[in-house]
N, C-alpha and C positions, 0 to 999 in steps of 0.2 A: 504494500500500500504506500502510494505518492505521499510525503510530509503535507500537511496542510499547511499556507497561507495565513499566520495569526494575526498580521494585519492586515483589515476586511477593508483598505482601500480600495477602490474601483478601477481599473486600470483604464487612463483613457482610449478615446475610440476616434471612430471619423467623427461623431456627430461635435465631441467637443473640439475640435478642429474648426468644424463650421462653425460652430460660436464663437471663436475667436476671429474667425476671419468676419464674422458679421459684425462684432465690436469694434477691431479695426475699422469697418468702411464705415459705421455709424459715427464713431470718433471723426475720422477723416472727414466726414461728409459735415459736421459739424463746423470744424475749425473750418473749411475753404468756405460755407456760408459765410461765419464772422469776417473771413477777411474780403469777401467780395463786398459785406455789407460796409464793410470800414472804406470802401472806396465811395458810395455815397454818404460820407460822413456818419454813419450809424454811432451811438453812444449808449451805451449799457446804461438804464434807469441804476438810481444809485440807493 
């Protein structure tokens, strides 16, 4: 009989891959708004 794994972490996969790449381009897609909007003067309420 194979030892068992006594810690029950989950070993990643693809799908957490995709959520990484989907937090990158949500980030990403974030910051190039702010700096498009900073070209019409945009200012952050304060």
């Amino acid at each position: 009989m194979a030892p068992r794994n006594t810690d029950n972490t989950p070993a990643p996969d693809v799908y957490v891959a995709l959520l990484s790449v989907s937090l990158a381009a949500l980030i990403m897609g974030v910051v190039m708004l702010v700096l498009e909007l900073n070209k019409y003067g945009w200012k952050m309420a304060p």
